[in-house]
N, C-alpha and C positions, 0 to 999 in steps of 0.2 A: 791213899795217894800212891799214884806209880810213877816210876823213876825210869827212863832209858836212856839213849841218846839217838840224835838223826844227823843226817847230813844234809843241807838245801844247798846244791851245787851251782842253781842258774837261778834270775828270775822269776821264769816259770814254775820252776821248784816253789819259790818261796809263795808267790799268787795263789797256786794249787794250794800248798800247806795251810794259808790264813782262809781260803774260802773252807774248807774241811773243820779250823780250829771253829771260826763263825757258826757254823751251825748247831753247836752244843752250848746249853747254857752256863755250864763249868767251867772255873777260872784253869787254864794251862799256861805255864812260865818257861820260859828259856834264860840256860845260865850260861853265861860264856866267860871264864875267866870270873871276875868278879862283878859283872853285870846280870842282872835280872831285866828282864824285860818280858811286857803281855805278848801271850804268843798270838793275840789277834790283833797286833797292831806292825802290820807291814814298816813303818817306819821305825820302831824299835827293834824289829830282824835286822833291817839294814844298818843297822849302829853294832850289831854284834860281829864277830870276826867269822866271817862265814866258811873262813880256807878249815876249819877245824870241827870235828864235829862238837854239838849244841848238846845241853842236855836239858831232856823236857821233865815237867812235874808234872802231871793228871791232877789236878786238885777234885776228884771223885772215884768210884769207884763201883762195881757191879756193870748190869747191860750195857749201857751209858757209853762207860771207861772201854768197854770191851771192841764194842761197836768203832769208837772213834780210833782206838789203836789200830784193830783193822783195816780201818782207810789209811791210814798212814803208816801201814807197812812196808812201802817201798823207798821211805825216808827214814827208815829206821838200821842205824847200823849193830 
C-alpha cells in the first residue's frame, strides 16, 4: 500500500482525479479527518473537506501502483 497526499482545488480537479482512479482495477481511499471515502465515487470527494489536502491509500502495489501515481502527480502535494 502507498500512502501520500493531493489537493483537488476545483471541480475539474476532482472529474480528472475520478476519471484517472476509474481506470485501475484497485481499490484507492481518501481520508479526510475521520472520513474514508472510495476515491472513485465523485459524490463521496464532495462530502470530504476539500480546502485541506486529502490523503490517498493505493490499496496495490508494483507497475500498476506506479503507473497510476504518475498520472496524478499534479495532484499530489
Amino acid at each position: 500500500m502507498k500512502t501520500f497526499n493531493i489537493l483537488l482545488s476545483s471541480i475539474n480537479d476532482i472529474k480528472a482525479f475520478v476519471n484517472i482512479v476509474n481506470k485501475y482495477e484497485f481499490d484507492v481511499d481518501l481520508t479526510s479527518g475521520r472520513y474514508v471515502v472510495d476515491a472513485k465515487s465523485i459524490m463521496g470527494i464532495f462530502s470530504l473537506d476539500l480546502s485541506k489536502p486529502i490523503k490517498v491509500d493505493v490499496h496495490s502495489e508494483g507497475e500498476d501502483a506506479d503507473k497510476f501515481i504518475e498520472e496524478i502527480k499534479a495532484y499530489i502535494q
